[in-house]
C-alpha positions in Angstrom: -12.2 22.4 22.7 -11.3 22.0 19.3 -8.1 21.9 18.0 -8.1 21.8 14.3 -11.4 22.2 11.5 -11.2 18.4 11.2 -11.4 17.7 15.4 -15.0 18.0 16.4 -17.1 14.9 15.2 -20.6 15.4 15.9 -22.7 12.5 17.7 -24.8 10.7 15.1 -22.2 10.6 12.2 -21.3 7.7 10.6 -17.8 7.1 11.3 -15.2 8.8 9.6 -17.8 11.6 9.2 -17.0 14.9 10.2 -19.6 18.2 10.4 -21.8 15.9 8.6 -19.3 15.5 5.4 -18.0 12.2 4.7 -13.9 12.0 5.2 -13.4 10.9 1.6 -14.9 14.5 0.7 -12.8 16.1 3.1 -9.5 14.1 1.6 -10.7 15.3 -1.8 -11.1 19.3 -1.3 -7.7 19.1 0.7 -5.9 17.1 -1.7 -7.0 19.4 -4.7 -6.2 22.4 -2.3 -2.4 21.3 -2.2 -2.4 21.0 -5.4 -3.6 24.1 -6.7 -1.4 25.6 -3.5 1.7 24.0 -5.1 1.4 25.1 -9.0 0.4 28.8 -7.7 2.5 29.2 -4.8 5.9 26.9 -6.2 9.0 28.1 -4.6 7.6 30.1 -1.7 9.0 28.7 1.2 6.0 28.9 3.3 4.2 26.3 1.1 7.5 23.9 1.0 7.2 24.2 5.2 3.8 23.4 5.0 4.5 20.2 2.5 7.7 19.1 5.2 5.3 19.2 7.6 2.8 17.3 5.6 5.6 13.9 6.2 6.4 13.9 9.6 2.8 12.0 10.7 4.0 9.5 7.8 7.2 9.4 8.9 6.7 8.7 12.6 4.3 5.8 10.9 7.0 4.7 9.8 9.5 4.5 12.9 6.9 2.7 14.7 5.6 0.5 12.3 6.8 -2.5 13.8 4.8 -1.8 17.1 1.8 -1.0 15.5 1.7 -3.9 13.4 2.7 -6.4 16.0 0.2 -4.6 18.9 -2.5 -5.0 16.0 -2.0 -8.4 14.9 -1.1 -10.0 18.0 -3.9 -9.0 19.6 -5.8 -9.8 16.7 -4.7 -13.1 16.5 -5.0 -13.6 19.8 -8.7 -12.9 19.8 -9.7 -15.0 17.3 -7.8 -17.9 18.4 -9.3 -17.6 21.8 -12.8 -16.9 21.0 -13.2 -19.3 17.1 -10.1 -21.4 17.4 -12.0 -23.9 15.6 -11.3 -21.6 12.5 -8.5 -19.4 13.2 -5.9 -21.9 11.6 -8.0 -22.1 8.1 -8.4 -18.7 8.1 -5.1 -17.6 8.3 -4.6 -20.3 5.7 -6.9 -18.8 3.3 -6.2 -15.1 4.0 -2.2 -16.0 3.0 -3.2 -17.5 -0.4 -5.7 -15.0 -0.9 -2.7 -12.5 -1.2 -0.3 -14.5 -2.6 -3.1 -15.3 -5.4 -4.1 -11.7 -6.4 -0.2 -10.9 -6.2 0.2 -13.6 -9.3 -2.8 -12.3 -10.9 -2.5 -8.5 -10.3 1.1 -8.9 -12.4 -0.8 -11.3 -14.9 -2.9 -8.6 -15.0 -0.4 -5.7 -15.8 1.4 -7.8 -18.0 -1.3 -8.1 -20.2 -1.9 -4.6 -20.1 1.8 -3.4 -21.1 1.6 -3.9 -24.8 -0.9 -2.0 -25.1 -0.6 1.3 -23.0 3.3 1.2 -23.5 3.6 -0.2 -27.0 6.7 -2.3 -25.5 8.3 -4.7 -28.1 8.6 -8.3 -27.1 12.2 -8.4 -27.2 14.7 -5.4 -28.0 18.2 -5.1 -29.3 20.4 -5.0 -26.7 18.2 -6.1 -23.8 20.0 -8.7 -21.9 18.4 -11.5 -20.2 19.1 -13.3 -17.5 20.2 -17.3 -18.1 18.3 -19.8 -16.1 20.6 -20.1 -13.7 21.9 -16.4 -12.6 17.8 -16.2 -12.4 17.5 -19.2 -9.9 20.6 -17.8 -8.4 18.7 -14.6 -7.9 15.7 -15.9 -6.7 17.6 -18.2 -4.1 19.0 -14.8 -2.5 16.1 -13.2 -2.6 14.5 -15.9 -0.5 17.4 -16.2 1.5 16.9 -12.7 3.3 12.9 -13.1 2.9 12.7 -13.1 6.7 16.5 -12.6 8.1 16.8 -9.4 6.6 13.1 -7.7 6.9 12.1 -6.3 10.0 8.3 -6.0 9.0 8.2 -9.8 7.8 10.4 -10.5 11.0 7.3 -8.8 13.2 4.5 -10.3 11.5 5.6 -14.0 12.2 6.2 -12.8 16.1 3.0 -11.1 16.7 1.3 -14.8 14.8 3.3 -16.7 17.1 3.0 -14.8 20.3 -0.7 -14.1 19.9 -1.9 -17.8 18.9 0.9 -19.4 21.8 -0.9 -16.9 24.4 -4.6 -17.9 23.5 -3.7 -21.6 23.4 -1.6 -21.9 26.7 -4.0 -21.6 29.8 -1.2 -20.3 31.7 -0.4 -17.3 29.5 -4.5 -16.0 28.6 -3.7 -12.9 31.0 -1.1 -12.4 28.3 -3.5 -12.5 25.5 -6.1 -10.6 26.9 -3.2 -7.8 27.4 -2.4 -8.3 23.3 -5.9 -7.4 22.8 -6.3 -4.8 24.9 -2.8 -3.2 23.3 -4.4 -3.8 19.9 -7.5 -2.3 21.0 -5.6 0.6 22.4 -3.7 1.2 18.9 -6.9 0.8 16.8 -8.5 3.1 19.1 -5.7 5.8 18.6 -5.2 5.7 14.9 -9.2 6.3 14.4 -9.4 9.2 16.9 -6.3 10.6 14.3 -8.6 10.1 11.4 -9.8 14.0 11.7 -5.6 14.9 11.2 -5.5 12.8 7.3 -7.5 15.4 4.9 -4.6 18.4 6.7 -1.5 15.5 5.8 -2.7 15.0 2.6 -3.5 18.6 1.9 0.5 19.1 2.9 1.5 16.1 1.2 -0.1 17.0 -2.1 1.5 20.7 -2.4 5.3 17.7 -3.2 3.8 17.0 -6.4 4.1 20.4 -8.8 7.4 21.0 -6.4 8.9 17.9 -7.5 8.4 17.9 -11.1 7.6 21.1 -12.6 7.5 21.7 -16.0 10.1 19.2 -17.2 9.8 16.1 -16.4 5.9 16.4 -16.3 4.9 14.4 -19.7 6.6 11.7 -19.0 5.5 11.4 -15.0 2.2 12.2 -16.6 1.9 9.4 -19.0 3.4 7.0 -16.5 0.6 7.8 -14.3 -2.2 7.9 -16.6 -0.9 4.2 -17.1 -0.7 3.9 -13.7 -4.7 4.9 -13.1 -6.0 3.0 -16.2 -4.2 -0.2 -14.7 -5.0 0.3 -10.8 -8.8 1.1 -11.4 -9.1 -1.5 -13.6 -8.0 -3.7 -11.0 -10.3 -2.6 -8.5 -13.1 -3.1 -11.1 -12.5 -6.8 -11.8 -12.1 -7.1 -7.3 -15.5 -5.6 -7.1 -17.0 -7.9 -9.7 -15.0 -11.1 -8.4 -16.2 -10.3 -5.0 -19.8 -9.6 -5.9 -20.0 -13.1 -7.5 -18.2 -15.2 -5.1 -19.9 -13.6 -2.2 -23.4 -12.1 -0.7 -22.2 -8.8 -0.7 -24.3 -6.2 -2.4 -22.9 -3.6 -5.1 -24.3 -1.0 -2.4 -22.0 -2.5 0.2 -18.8 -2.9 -2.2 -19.4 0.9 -3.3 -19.4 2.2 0.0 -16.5 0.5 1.1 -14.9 1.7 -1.9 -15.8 5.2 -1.8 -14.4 5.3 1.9 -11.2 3.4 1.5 -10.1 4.2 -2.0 -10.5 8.1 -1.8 -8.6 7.8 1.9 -6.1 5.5 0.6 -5.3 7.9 -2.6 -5.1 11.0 -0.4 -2.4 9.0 2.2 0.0 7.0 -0.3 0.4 4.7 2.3 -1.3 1.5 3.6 -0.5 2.2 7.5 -2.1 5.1 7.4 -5.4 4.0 5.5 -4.9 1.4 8.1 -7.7 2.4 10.3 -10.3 3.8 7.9 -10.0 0.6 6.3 -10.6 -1.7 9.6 -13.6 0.7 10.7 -15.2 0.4 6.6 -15.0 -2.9 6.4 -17.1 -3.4 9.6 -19.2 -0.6 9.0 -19.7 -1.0 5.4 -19.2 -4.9 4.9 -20.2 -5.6 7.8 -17.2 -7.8 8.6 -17.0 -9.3 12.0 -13.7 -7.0 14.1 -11.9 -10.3 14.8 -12.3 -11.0 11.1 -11.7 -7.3 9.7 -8.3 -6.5 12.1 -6.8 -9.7 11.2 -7.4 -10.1 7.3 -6.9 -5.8 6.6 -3.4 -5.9 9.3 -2.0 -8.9 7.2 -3.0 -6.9 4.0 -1.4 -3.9 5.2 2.0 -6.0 4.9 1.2 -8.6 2.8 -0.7 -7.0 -0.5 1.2 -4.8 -2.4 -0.5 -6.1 -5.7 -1.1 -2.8 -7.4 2.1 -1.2 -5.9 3.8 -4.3 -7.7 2.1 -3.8 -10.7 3.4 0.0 -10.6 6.6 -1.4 -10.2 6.7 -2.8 -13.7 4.8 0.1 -15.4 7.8 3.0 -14.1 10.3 0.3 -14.4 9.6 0.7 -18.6 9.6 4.7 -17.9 12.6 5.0 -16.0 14.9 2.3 -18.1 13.4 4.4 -21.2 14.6 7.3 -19.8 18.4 6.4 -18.8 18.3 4.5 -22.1 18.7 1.1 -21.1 17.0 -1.4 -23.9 13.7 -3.4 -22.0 11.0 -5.4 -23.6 8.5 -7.5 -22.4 11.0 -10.8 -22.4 12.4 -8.6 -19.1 9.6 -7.5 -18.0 8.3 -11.2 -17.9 11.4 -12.1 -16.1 11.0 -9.6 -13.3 7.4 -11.6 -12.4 8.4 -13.9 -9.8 10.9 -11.6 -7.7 8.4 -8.5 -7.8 5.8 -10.9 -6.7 8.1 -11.6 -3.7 9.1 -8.7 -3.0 5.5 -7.3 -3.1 4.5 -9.2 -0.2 7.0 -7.7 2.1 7.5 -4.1 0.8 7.0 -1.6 3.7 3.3 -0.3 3.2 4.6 3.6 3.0 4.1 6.4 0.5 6.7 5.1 -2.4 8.0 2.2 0.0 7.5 -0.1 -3.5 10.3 2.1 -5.0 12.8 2.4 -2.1 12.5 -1.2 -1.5 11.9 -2.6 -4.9 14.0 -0.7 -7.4 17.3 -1.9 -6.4 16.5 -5.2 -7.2 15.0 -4.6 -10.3 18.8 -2.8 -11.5 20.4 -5.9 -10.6 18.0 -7.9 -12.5 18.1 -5.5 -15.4 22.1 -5.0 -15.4 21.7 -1.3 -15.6 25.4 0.1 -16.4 24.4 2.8 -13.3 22.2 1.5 -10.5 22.6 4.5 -8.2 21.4 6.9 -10.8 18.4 4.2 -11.5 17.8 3.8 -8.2 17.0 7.8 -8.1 15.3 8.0 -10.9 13.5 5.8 -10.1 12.5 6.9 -6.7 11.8 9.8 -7.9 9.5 8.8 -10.8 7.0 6.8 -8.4 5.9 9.4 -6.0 3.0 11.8 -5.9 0.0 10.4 -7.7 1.6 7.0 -8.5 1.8 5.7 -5.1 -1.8 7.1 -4.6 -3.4 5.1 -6.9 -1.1 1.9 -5.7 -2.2 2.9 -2.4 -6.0 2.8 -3.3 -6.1 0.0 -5.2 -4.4 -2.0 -2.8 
């Protein structure tokens, strides 16, 4: 019996599909639907239930992320070890630099951008810069806690470990062929929950005309038409990269697209685009399991790129905002630690900002880093981590 409109996937669909409509339609209508339920319906408290409960699927994500992500990538890993372990050391070679790369070039990228969408000066009065060596000092401490202090980073070198260890030691493959039937089990249980995103992000969408409003609107607006000029410009030069480095065809790279992107906009958050992504980029790329589960699980920690480049486009709205003088010089500066900090940002609706932005009023010397810090927060949220989402 069905449970919900979303529930009942007819036989024959292509997966994702549900009463013969494509899931990215169904994220669409629901995501307009919450937001022409919030601008008509603000302040009724009916509509802000219906938004709370919008974040608890997100949030429960969240509290269990750490499972998920090592029950998916040690199983993963242990697969491909034991069945192409002629490979499986390259490719988790490759797949690391691969992120690392587009990290340094999505921030190239956005750098290049900022003078023109933002009209920031290459230095300003009053901007202070970091010397040399409070930046190397800086640095070191960020790399100091890379792995001691972050659970996710912490859990992604575990489930490695324990999934290659299992597939290589005869004595421990019963072990591995339980990793992979866990991370069958959790792959298995985040697409039957595919039906549930169009109703979060329906609920999730009604936050954005609650948060803002009226004031406060041009601003958020203009950071997020930034924000979508940047991000889908990204994805443009990804699609052409990948169409001339590989045998894909622009039919294939479309339809992956216009699964993933809509789902990830609609979500806000990688781990829950997590399993349309794995089940596109067999169905659409026609990417081997072994191959998809392991490169789209490390990418669900590991590439932040467009959430970094975000990063640096609010960072100009918000320091504009509380007043504090920025240029490009700063924003030049803040390359190397965003890039770092990119690649182990939690992969949740504004987890960029929570994790990102205290960092950024250290580097910065803002005279009130609490007040920053909510700003902001507060600033990248709604469409912005959307489009982050997406293009990631």
């Amino acid at each position: 019996m069905s449970t919900g409109p979303m529930q009942g996937q007819r036989r024959g669909n292509k997966p994702g599909a549900y009463f013969g409509v494509p899931l990215p339609v169904w994220v669409i209508v629901f995501l307009i639907g919450g937001l022409l339920v919030g601008v008509f319906f603000r302040g009724n408290p009916v509509v802000a239930g219906l938004y709370t409960s919008g974040t608890y699927f997100p949030k429960a994500v969240v509290t269990f992320a750490t499972l998920v992500i090592f029950a998916l990538l040690s199983g993963a890993t242990a697969k491909l070890v034991l069945y192409h372990r002629q490979r499986a050391g390259r490719l988790f070679g490759l797949i690391l630099a691969a992120y690392v790369a587009l990290g340094m070039a999505s921030l190239i990228f956005v750098t290049i951008w900022i003078p023109l969408l933002t009209k920031l000066p290459i230095t300003a009065p009053g901007a202070e810069v970091l010397g040399f060596g409070q930046w190397l000092r800086q640095m070191g401490r960020t790399f100091s806690t890379l792995l001691s202090d972050q659970p996710l980073i912490q859990v992604l070198f575990s489930a490695v470990v324990a999934g290659y260890l299992s597939a290589v030691i005869p004595g421990l493959r019963t072990v591995a062929h339980g990793l992979i039937l866990g991370s069958q089990a959790t792959l298995w249980l985040f697409k039957k929950l595919l039906w549930y995103y169009p109703l979060m992000i329906g609920c999730l969408a009604i936050g954005i005309p609650l948060k803002f409003g009226a004031k406060g609107m041009a601003v958020y607006g203009q950071t997020t038409a930034w924000v979508a000029v940047v991000t889908v410009g990204w994805s443009v030069v990804l699609i052409a990269l990948v169409k001339l480095t590989t045998k894909r065809t622009f039919k294939q790279l479309f339809s992956y697209y216009g699964n993933v992107w809509p789902t990830g906009f609609g979500t806000g958050g990688s781990y829950e685009t997590l399993a349309m992504n794995v089940v596109s980029a067999e169905s659409d790329l026609g990417l081997p399991r072994e191959i998809a589960e392991v490169s789209i699980v490390f990418g669900t920690v590991l590439n932040k790129s467009c959430a970094s480049m975000c990063v640096l486009l609010v960072t100009i709205t918000v320091a504009r905002l509380m007043q504090v003088p920025i240029s490009l010089a700063e924003i030049l500066m803040l390359i190397p630690p965003v890039l770092i900090l990119g690649l182990e940002s939690p992969g949740i609706p504004g987890g960029a900002a929570f994790f990102m932005s205290p960092i950024v009023a250290v580097l910065l010397h803002v005279p009130e880093p609490a007040a920053f810090v909510a700003t902001f927060v507060t600033m990248y949220s709604g469409l912005i981590p959307m489009f982050s989402t997406a293009g990631n």
